[in-house]
C-alpha positions as CSV (number, residue, x, y, z in Angstrom):
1,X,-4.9,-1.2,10.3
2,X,-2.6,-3.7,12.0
3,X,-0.1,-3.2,14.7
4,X,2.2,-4.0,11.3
5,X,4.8,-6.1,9.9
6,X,8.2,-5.5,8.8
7,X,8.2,-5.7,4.8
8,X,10.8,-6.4,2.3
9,X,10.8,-6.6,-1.4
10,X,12.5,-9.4,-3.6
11,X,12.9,-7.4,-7.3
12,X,13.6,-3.4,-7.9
13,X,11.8,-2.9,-11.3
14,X,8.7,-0.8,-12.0
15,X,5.8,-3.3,-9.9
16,X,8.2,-3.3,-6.6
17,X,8.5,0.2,-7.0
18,X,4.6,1.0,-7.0
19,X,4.6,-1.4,-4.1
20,X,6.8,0.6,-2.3
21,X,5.4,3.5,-2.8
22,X,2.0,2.7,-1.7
23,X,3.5,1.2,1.4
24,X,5.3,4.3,2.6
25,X,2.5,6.8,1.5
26,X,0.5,4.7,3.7
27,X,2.4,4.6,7.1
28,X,3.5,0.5,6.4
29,X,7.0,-0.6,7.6
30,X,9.4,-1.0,4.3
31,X,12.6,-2.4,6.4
32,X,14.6,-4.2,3.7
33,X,14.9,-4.7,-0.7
34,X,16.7,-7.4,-2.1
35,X,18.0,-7.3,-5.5
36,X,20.7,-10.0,-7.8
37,X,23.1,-6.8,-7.6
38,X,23.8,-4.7,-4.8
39,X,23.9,-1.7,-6.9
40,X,20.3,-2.5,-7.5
41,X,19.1,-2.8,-4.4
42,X,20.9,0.3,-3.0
43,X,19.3,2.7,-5.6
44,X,16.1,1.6,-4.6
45,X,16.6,1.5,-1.2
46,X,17.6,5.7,-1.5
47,X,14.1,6.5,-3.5
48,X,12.2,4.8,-0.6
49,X,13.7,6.4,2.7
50,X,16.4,3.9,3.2
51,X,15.8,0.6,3.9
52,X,18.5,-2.2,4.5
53,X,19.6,-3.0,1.0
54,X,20.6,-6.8,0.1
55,X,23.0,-7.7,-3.0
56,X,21.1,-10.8,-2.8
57,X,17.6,-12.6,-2.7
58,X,18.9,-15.4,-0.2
59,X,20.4,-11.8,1.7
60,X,17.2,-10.8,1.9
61,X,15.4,-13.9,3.2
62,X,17.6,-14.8,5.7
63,X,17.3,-11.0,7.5
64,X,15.4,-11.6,10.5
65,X,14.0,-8.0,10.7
66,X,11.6,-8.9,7.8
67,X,8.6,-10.6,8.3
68,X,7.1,-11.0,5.2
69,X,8.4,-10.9,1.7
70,X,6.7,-9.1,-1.7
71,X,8.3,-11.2,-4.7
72,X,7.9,-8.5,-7.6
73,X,10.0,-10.6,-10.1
74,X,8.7,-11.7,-13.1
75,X,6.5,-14.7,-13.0
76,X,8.9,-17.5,-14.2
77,X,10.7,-16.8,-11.2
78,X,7.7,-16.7,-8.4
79,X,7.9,-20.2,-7.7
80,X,12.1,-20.1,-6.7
81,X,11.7,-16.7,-5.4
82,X,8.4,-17.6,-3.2
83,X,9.8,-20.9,-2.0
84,X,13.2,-19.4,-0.9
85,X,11.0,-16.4,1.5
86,X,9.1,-19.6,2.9
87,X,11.8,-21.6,3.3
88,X,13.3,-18.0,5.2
89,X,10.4,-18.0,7.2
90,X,8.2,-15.6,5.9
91,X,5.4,-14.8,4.8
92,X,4.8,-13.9,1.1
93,X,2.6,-11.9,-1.3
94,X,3.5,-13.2,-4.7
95,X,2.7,-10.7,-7.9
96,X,0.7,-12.2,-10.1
97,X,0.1,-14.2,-11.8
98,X,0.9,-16.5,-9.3
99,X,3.4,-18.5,-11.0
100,X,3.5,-19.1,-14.7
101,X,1.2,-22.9,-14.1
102,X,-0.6,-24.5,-11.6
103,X,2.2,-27.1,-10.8
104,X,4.3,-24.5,-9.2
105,X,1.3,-22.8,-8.2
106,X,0.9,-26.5,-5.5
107,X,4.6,-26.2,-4.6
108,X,4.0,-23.1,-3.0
109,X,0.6,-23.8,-1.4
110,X,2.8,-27.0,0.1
111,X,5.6,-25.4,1.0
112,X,3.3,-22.4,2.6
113,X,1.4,-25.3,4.3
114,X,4.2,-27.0,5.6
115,X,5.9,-23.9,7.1
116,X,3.3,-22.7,8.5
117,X,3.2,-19.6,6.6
118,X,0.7,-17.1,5.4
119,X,0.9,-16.6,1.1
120,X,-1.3,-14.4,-0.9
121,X,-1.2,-13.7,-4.4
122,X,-0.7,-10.1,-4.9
123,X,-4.2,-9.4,-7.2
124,X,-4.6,-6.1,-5.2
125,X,-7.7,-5.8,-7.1
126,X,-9.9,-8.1,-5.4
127,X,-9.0,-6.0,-1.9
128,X,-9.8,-2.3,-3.1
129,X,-12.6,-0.4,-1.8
130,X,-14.7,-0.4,-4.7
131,X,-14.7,-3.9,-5.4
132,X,-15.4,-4.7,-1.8
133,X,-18.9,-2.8,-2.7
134,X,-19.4,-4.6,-5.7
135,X,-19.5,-7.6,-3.5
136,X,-21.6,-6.2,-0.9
137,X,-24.2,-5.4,-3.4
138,X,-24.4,-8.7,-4.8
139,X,-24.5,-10.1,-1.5
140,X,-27.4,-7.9,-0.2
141,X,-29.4,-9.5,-3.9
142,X,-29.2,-6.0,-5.3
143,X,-28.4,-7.3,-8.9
144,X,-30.7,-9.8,-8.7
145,X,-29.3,-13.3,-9.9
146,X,-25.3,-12.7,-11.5
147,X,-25.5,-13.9,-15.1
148,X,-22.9,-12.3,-16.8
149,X,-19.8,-10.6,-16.3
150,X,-17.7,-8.9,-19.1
151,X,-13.9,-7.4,-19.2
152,X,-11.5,-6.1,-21.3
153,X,-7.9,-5.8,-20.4
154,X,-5.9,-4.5,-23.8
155,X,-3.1,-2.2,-24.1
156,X,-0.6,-0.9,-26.3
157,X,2.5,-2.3,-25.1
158,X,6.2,-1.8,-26.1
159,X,6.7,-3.7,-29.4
160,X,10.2,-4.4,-29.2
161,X,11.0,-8.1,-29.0
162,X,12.9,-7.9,-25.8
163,X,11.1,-6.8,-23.8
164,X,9.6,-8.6,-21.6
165,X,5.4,-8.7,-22.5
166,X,7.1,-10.1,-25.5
167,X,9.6,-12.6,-24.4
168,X,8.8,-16.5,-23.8
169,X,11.4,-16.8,-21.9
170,X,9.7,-14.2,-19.1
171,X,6.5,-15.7,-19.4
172,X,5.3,-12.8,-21.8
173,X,2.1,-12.4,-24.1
174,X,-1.2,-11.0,-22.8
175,X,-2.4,-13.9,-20.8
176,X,-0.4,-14.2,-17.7
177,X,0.4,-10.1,-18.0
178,X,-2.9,-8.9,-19.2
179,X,-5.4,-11.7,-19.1
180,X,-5.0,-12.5,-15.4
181,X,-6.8,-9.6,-14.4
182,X,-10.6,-10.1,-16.2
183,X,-9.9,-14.0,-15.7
184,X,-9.7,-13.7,-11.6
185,X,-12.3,-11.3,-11.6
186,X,-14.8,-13.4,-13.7
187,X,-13.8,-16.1,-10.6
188,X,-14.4,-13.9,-8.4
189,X,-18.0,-13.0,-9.3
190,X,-19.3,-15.9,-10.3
191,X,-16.7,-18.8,-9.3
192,X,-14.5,-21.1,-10.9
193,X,-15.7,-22.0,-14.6
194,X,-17.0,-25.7,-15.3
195,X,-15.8,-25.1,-19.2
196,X,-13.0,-23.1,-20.6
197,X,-13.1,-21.8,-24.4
198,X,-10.4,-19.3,-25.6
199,X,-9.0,-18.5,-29.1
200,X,-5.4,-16.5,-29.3
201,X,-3.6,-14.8,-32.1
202,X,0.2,-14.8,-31.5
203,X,3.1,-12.2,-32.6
204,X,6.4,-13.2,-33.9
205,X,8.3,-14.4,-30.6
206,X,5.6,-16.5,-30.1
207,X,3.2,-15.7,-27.0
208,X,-0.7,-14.4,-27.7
209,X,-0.7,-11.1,-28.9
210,X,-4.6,-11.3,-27.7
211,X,-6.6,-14.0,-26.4
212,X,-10.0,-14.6,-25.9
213,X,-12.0,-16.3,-23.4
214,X,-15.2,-17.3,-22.8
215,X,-15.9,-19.1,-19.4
216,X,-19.5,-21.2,-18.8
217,X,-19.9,-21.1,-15.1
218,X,-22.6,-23.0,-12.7
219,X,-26.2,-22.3,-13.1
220,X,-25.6,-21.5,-17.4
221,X,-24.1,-18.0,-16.1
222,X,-21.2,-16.9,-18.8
223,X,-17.7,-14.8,-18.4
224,X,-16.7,-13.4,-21.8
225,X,-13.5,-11.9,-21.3
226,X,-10.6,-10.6,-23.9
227,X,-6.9,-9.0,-23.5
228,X,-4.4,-7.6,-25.9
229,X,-1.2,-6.1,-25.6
230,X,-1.1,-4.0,-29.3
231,X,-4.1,-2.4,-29.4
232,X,-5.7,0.1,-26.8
233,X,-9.2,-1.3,-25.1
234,X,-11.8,0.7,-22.9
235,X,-10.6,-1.3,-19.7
236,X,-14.0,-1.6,-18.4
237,X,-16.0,-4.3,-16.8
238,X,-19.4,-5.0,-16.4
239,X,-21.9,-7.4,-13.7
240,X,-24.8,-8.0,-15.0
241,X,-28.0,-9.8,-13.2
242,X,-31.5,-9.9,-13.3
243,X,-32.6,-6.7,-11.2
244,X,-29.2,-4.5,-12.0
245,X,-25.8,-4.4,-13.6
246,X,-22.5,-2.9,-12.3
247,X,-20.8,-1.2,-14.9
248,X,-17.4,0.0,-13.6
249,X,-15.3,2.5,-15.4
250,X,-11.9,2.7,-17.0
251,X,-9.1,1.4,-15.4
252,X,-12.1,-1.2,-13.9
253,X,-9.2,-3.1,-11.9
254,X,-7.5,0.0,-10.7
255,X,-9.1,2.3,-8.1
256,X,-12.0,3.8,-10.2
257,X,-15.9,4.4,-10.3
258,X,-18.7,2.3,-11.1
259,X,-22.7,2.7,-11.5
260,X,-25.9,0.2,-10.3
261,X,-28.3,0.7,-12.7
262,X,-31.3,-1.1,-12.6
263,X,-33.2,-2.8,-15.3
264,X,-35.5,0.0,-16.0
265,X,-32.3,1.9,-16.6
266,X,-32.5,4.0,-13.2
267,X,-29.0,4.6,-11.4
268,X,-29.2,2.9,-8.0
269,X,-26.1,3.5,-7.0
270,X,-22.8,5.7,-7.8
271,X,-19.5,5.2,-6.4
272,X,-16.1,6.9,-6.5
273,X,-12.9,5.7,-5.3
274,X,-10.8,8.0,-3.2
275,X,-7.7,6.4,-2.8
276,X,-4.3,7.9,-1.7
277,X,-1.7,6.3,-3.6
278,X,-1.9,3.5,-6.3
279,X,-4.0,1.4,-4.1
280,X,-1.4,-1.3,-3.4
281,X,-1.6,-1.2,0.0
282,X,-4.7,-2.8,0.7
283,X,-3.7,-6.3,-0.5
284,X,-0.5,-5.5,2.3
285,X,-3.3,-4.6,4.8
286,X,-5.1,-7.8,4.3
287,X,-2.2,-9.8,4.7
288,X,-1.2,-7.9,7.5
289,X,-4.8,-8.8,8.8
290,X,-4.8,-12.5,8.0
291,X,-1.3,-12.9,9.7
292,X,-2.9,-11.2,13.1
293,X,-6.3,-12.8,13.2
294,X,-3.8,-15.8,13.2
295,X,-5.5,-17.0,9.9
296,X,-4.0,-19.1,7.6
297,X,-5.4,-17.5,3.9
298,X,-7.7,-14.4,3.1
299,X,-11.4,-15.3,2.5
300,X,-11.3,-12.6,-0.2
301,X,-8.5,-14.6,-2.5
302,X,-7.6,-18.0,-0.8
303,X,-4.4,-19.3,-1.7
304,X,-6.1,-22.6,-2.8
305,X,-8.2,-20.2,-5.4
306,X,-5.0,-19.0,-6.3
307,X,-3.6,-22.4,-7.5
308,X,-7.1,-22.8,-9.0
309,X,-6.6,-20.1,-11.4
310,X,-3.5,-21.3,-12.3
311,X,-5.1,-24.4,-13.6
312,X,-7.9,-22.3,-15.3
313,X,-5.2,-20.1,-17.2
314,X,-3.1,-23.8,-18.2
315,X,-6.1,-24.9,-19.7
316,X,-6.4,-21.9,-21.7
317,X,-3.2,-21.8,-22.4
318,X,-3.6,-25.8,-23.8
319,X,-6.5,-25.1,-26.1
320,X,-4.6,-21.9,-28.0
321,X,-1.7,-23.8,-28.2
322,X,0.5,-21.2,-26.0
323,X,4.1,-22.8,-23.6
324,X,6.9,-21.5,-22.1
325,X,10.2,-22.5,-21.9
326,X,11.2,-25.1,-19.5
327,X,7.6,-26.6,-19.0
Protein backbone atom coordinates (compact mmCIF):
# COMPACT_ATOMS: atom_id res chain seq x y z
CA UNK A 1 0.00 0.00 0.00
CA UNK A 2 2.98 2.16 1.02
CA UNK A 3 6.52 1.79 0.17
CA UNK A 4 6.44 0.73 4.20
CA UNK A 5 7.82 1.44 7.48
CA UNK A 6 9.87 -0.50 9.76
CA UNK A 7 7.52 -1.68 12.82
CA UNK A 8 8.09 -2.58 16.35
CA UNK A 9 5.89 -3.65 19.11
CA UNK A 10 6.15 -2.38 22.84
CA UNK A 11 4.16 -5.48 24.83
CA UNK A 12 4.17 -9.49 23.90
CA UNK A 13 0.71 -10.47 25.33
CA UNK A 14 -2.33 -11.70 23.25
CA UNK A 15 -3.30 -7.93 21.35
CA UNK A 16 0.67 -7.53 20.16
CA UNK A 17 0.49 -10.91 19.06
CA UNK A 18 -2.69 -10.49 16.72
CA UNK A 19 -0.89 -7.38 15.54
CA UNK A 20 1.90 -9.27 14.56
CA UNK A 21 0.33 -11.58 12.97
CA UNK A 22 -1.71 -9.51 10.67
CA UNK A 23 1.33 -7.57 9.84
CA UNK A 24 3.38 -10.47 8.58
CA UNK A 25 0.36 -12.23 6.85
CA UNK A 26 0.22 -9.07 5.09
CA UNK A 27 3.71 -8.45 3.66
CA UNK A 28 4.41 -5.28 6.49
CA UNK A 29 7.97 -4.90 7.91
CA UNK A 30 7.94 -6.34 11.70
CA UNK A 31 11.81 -5.38 12.51
CA UNK A 32 11.95 -5.23 16.31
CA UNK A 33 9.59 -6.32 19.86
CA UNK A 34 10.33 -4.89 23.07
CA UNK A 35 9.35 -6.43 26.22
CA UNK A 36 10.31 -5.55 30.46
CA UNK A 37 12.14 -9.04 30.14
CA UNK A 38 14.31 -10.22 27.53
CA UNK A 39 12.93 -13.68 27.81
CA UNK A 40 9.74 -12.07 26.69
CA UNK A 41 10.71 -10.50 23.95
CA UNK A 42 12.79 -13.32 22.54
CA UNK A 43 9.90 -15.84 22.54
CA UNK A 44 7.92 -13.55 20.62
CA UNK A 45 10.37 -12.57 18.41
CA UNK A 46 10.84 -16.66 17.35
CA UNK A 47 6.73 -17.04 16.65
CA UNK A 48 7.05 -13.97 14.25
CA UNK A 49 10.17 -14.77 11.93
CA UNK A 50 12.68 -13.20 14.00
CA UNK A 51 12.82 -9.79 14.67
CA UNK A 52 15.44 -7.91 16.84
CA UNK A 53 14.22 -8.69 20.34
CA UNK A 54 14.72 -5.80 23.20
CA UNK A 55 14.86 -6.76 27.07
CA UNK A 56 13.53 -3.31 27.34
CA UNK A 57 10.88 -0.71 26.24
CA UNK A 58 13.58 2.27 26.26
CA UNK A 59 15.67 -0.74 24.10
CA UNK A 60 13.19 -0.64 21.84
CA UNK A 61 12.65 3.12 21.34
CA UNK A 62 15.94 4.09 20.99
CA UNK A 63 16.63 1.37 17.87
CA UNK A 64 16.88 3.42 14.95
CA UNK A 65 15.80 0.65 12.50
CA UNK A 66 12.21 1.24 13.78
CA UNK A 67 10.11 3.85 12.58
CA UNK A 68 7.05 3.59 14.25
CA UNK A 69 6.07 1.92 17.48
CA UNK A 70 2.58 -0.27 18.28
CA UNK A 71 2.16 0.11 22.27
CA UNK A 72 0.00 -3.09 23.01
CA UNK A 73 0.27 -2.65 26.89
CA UNK A 74 -2.41 -2.26 28.85
CA UNK A 75 -4.07 1.04 29.00
CA UNK A 76 -2.70 2.50 32.33
CA UNK A 77 0.49 2.34 30.77
CA UNK A 78 -0.24 4.10 27.08
CA UNK A 79 0.48 7.34 28.16
CA UNK A 80 4.44 6.32 29.62
CA UNK A 81 4.75 3.83 26.94
CA UNK A 82 3.40 6.34 23.97
CA UNK A 83 5.41 9.32 25.27
CA UNK A 84 8.74 7.30 25.57
CA UNK A 85 8.27 6.11 21.40
CA UNK A 86 7.68 10.00 20.75
CA UNK A 87 10.20 11.09 22.75
CA UNK A 88 12.41 8.08 20.58
CA UNK A 89 11.22 9.57 17.60
CA UNK A 90 8.58 7.58 16.41
CA UNK A 91 5.62 7.36 15.32
CA UNK A 92 2.88 5.46 17.38
CA UNK A 93 -0.37 3.57 17.18
CA UNK A 94 -1.64 3.35 20.64
CA UNK A 95 -4.26 0.29 21.49
CA UNK A 96 -7.12 1.52 22.78
CA UNK A 97 -8.52 2.89 24.57
CA UNK A 98 -6.31 5.55 24.11
CA UNK A 99 -5.21 6.06 27.58
CA UNK A 100 -7.26 5.39 30.59
CA UNK A 101 -8.61 9.66 30.58
CA UNK A 102 -8.52 12.40 28.51
CA UNK A 103 -5.67 14.18 30.49
CA UNK A 104 -3.07 11.80 29.35
CA UNK A 105 -5.06 11.47 26.28
CA UNK A 106 -3.57 15.75 25.76
CA UNK A 107 -0.09 14.78 26.86
CA UNK A 108 0.27 12.61 24.00
CA UNK A 109 -1.47 14.78 21.39
CA UNK A 110 1.26 17.50 22.83
CA UNK A 111 4.02 15.52 22.88
CA UNK A 112 3.00 14.04 19.25
CA UNK A 113 2.58 17.81 18.26
CA UNK A 114 5.71 18.94 19.47
CA UNK A 115 7.80 16.16 17.89
CA UNK A 116 6.50 16.26 15.00
CA UNK A 117 5.11 12.88 15.03
CA UNK A 118 2.36 11.02 13.53
CA UNK A 119 -0.10 9.11 16.57
CA UNK A 120 -3.17 7.08 15.89
CA UNK A 121 -5.13 5.27 18.23
CA UNK A 122 -5.25 1.70 17.28
CA UNK A 123 -9.41 1.37 16.82
CA UNK A 124 -8.71 -0.84 13.75
CA UNK A 125 -12.38 -0.79 13.38
CA UNK A 126 -13.02 2.47 12.05
CA UNK A 127 -10.28 1.43 8.99
CA UNK A 128 -11.85 -2.05 7.84
CA UNK A 129 -13.37 -2.48 4.62
CA UNK A 130 -16.82 -2.81 5.67
CA UNK A 131 -17.05 0.12 7.62
CA UNK A 132 -15.45 2.22 5.03
CA UNK A 133 -18.88 1.27 3.05
CA UNK A 134 -20.98 1.98 5.80
CA UNK A 135 -19.62 5.45 5.37
CA UNK A 136 -19.78 5.68 1.81
CA UNK A 137 -23.47 4.85 1.92
CA UNK A 138 -24.23 7.41 4.28
CA UNK A 139 -22.35 9.81 2.42
CA UNK A 140 -24.03 9.10 -1.02
CA UNK A 141 -27.75 9.92 1.44
CA UNK A 142 -28.52 6.25 0.98
CA UNK A 143 -29.99 5.97 4.64
CA UNK A 144 -31.61 8.98 4.41
CA UNK A 145 -31.06 11.29 7.55
CA UNK A 146 -28.81 9.12 10.47
CA UNK A 147 -31.05 9.04 13.55
CA UNK A 148 -30.07 6.32 15.48
CA UNK A 149 -27.32 3.99 15.97
CA UNK A 150 -27.35 0.96 18.35
CA UNK A 151 -24.46 -1.49 19.72
CA UNK A 152 -23.82 -4.08 21.99
CA UNK A 153 -20.42 -5.17 23.06
CA UNK A 154 -20.86 -7.96 25.98
CA UNK A 155 -18.88 -10.94 26.64
CA UNK A 156 -18.27 -13.58 28.99
CA UNK A 157 -15.01 -12.89 30.33
CA UNK A 158 -12.65 -14.71 32.79
CA UNK A 159 -14.08 -14.28 36.29
CA UNK A 160 -11.13 -14.60 38.22
CA UNK A 161 -10.16 -11.44 40.15
CA UNK A 162 -6.76 -11.13 38.68
CA UNK A 163 -7.12 -10.88 35.80
CA UNK A 164 -6.91 -8.15 34.20
CA UNK A 165 -10.87 -7.10 32.77
CA UNK A 166 -11.17 -7.29 36.41
CA UNK A 167 -8.43 -5.45 37.98
CA UNK A 168 -8.49 -1.51 38.87
CA UNK A 169 -5.31 -1.38 38.99
CA UNK A 170 -5.08 -2.27 34.92
CA UNK A 171 -7.82 -0.15 34.06
CA UNK A 172 -10.29 -3.15 34.03
CA UNK A 173 -14.22 -3.31 33.84
CA UNK A 174 -16.22 -3.24 30.60
CA UNK A 175 -15.83 0.42 29.77
CA UNK A 176 -12.43 1.08 28.61
CA UNK A 177 -12.09 -2.93 27.41
CA UNK A 178 -15.48 -3.43 26.10
CA UNK A 179 -17.34 -0.13 25.99
CA UNK A 180 -14.78 1.69 23.84
CA UNK A 181 -15.83 -0.06 20.83
CA UNK A 182 -19.88 0.86 20.47
CA UNK A 183 -18.82 4.36 22.16
CA UNK A 184 -16.24 5.41 19.10
CA UNK A 185 -18.47 3.96 16.74
CA UNK A 186 -21.59 5.87 17.87
CA UNK A 187 -18.90 9.10 17.29
CA UNK A 188 -18.12 7.96 14.41
CA UNK A 189 -21.60 7.91 12.79
CA UNK A 190 -23.10 10.61 14.17
CA UNK A 191 -20.31 12.79 15.98
CA UNK A 192 -19.39 13.64 19.38
CA UNK A 193 -22.55 13.65 21.85
CA UNK A 194 -23.85 17.06 23.26
CA UNK A 195 -25.21 14.89 26.47
CA UNK A 196 -23.89 11.84 28.12
CA UNK A 197 -26.22 9.45 30.27
CA UNK A 198 -24.89 6.01 31.48
CA UNK A 199 -25.92 3.76 34.45
CA UNK A 200 -23.17 0.80 35.58
CA UNK A 201 -23.52 -2.10 37.80
CA UNK A 202 -20.15 -3.09 39.34
CA UNK A 203 -18.51 -6.64 40.51
CA UNK A 204 -16.56 -7.14 43.64
CA UNK A 205 -13.07 -5.52 42.73
CA UNK A 206 -14.81 -2.68 41.86
CA UNK A 207 -14.98 -1.66 37.98
CA UNK A 208 -18.50 -1.89 35.91
CA UNK A 209 -19.40 -5.23 35.33
CA UNK A 210 -21.86 -3.56 32.54
CA UNK A 211 -22.56 -0.14 31.68
CA UNK A 212 -25.01 1.58 29.88
CA UNK A 213 -25.03 4.51 27.72
CA UNK A 214 -27.18 6.52 26.08
CA UNK A 215 -25.70 9.47 23.99
CA UNK A 216 -28.06 12.64 22.60
CA UNK A 217 -26.27 13.84 19.61
CA UNK A 218 -26.88 17.10 17.34
CA UNK A 219 -30.03 17.40 15.42
CA UNK A 220 -32.16 15.12 18.56
CA UNK A 221 -30.33 11.95 16.85
CA UNK A 222 -29.67 9.26 19.82
CA UNK A 223 -26.70 6.47 20.46
CA UNK A 224 -28.01 3.79 22.83
CA UNK A 225 -25.11 1.71 23.49
CA UNK A 226 -24.45 -1.21 26.33
CA UNK A 227 -21.29 -3.62 27.26
CA UNK A 228 -20.81 -6.39 29.66
CA UNK A 229 -18.05 -8.51 30.46
CA UNK A 230 -20.28 -11.64 32.28
CA UNK A 231 -22.80 -12.23 30.14
CA UNK A 232 -22.67 -13.20 26.32
CA UNK A 233 -24.47 -10.32 23.90
CA UNK A 234 -25.32 -10.66 19.93
CA UNK A 235 -22.35 -8.18 19.18
CA UNK A 236 -24.32 -6.42 16.56
CA UNK A 237 -24.82 -2.90 15.60
CA UNK A 238 -27.34 -1.14 13.82
CA UNK A 239 -27.62 2.60 11.52
CA UNK A 240 -30.69 3.61 11.33
CA UNK A 241 -32.12 6.75 9.08
CA UNK A 242 -34.96 7.77 7.43
CA UNK A 243 -34.75 5.97 3.86
CA UNK A 244 -32.59 2.70 5.29
CA UNK A 245 -30.81 1.11 8.22
CA UNK A 246 -27.50 -0.80 8.25
CA UNK A 247 -27.72 -3.70 10.33
CA UNK A 248 -24.24 -5.37 10.58
CA UNK A 249 -23.74 -8.76 11.93
CA UNK A 250 -21.92 -10.48 14.74
CA UNK A 251 -18.76 -9.56 15.63
CA UNK A 252 -20.10 -5.88 14.09
CA UNK A 253 -16.54 -4.34 14.93
CA UNK A 254 -14.57 -7.23 13.57
CA UNK A 255 -14.45 -7.97 9.79
CA UNK A 256 -18.10 -9.17 9.23
CA UNK A 257 -21.30 -8.61 6.99
CA UNK A 258 -23.92 -6.21 7.10
CA UNK A 259 -27.36 -5.52 5.07
CA UNK A 260 -29.09 -1.89 3.68
CA UNK A 261 -32.57 -2.49 3.95
CA UNK A 262 -34.78 0.10 3.10
CA UNK A 263 -37.84 1.27 4.92
CA UNK A 264 -40.29 -0.79 2.98
CA UNK A 265 -38.08 -3.66 4.24
CA UNK A 266 -36.36 -4.38 0.70
CA UNK A 267 -32.52 -5.34 0.90
CA UNK A 268 -30.54 -2.63 -0.88
CA UNK A 269 -27.49 -3.73 -0.36
CA UNK A 270 -25.41 -7.00 1.07
CA UNK A 271 -21.94 -7.00 1.95
CA UNK A 272 -19.27 -9.50 3.03
CA UNK A 273 -15.96 -9.00 4.29
CA UNK A 274 -13.14 -11.01 2.85
CA UNK A 275 -10.28 -10.38 4.84
CA UNK A 276 -7.09 -12.31 5.19
CA UNK A 277 -5.99 -12.23 8.58
CA UNK A 278 -7.69 -10.58 11.73
CA UNK A 279 -7.98 -7.39 9.93
CA UNK A 280 -5.31 -5.51 11.96
CA UNK A 281 -3.42 -4.33 9.30
CA UNK A 282 -5.49 -1.85 7.88
CA UNK A 283 -5.14 0.66 10.82
CA UNK A 284 -1.04 -0.09 10.09
CA UNK A 285 -1.78 0.73 6.35
CA UNK A 286 -3.42 3.97 7.16
CA UNK A 287 -0.71 5.05 9.30
CA UNK A 288 1.61 3.98 6.90
CA UNK A 289 -0.48 6.23 4.54
CA UNK A 290 -0.78 9.31 6.70
CA UNK A 291 3.12 9.25 7.51
CA UNK A 292 3.74 9.32 3.38
CA UNK A 293 1.10 11.80 2.24
CA UNK A 294 3.27 13.75 4.83
CA UNK A 295 -0.03 14.15 6.94
CA UNK A 296 -0.10 14.84 10.34
CA UNK A 297 -3.51 12.62 11.62
CA UNK A 298 -5.95 10.29 9.64
CA UNK A 299 -9.19 11.99 8.57
CA UNK A 300 -10.86 8.68 9.41
CA UNK A 301 -9.83 8.81 13.42
CA UNK A 302 -7.98 12.14 14.13
CA UNK A 303 -5.90 12.17 17.04
CA UNK A 304 -7.76 15.16 18.45
CA UNK A 305 -11.11 12.81 18.11
CA UNK A 306 -9.11 10.49 19.95
CA UNK A 307 -8.61 12.77 23.08
CA UNK A 308 -12.28 13.68 22.52
CA UNK A 309 -13.42 10.29 23.38
CA UNK A 310 -11.38 10.23 26.15
CA UNK A 311 -13.29 13.03 27.69
CA UNK A 312 -16.59 11.36 26.53
CA UNK A 313 -15.67 7.99 28.41
CA UNK A 314 -14.42 10.38 31.79
CA UNK A 315 -17.73 11.73 31.85
CA UNK A 316 -19.21 8.47 31.87
CA UNK A 317 -17.08 7.14 33.99
CA UNK A 318 -18.05 10.43 36.52
CA UNK A 319 -21.83 9.87 36.42
CA UNK A 320 -21.52 5.91 37.37
CA UNK A 321 -19.23 6.68 39.85
CA UNK A 322 -16.26 4.41 38.25
CA UNK A 323 -11.89 5.54 39.07
CA UNK A 324 -8.84 4.05 38.81
CA UNK A 325 -6.05 4.11 40.85
CA UNK A 326 -3.72 6.92 40.74
CA UNK A 327 -6.17 9.49 39.17
Amino acid sequence: MTDGLRWGILGTGGIAASFASDLVENGLELVAVGSRSQESADAFAARFGGPTAHGSYEQLAADPDVDVIYVATPHPFHEENALLAIQGGKHVLVEKSFTVNEKQARAIADAAAAAGVVVLEAMWTRFLPHMVRIRELIAAGMLGDVRTVLADHNQLLPSDPSHRINAPELGGGALLDLGIYPVSFAVDMLGLPTRVMASASRIATGVDRQTAIIFEHEGGRQAVLHSALDAAGPVTATVIGTEARVEIDRTWYAPTSFRVIGSDGGVLEEYASEVVGRGMQYQAWELERVVAAGERESAILPLSESVAIMGVLDEVRRQIGLSYPGE
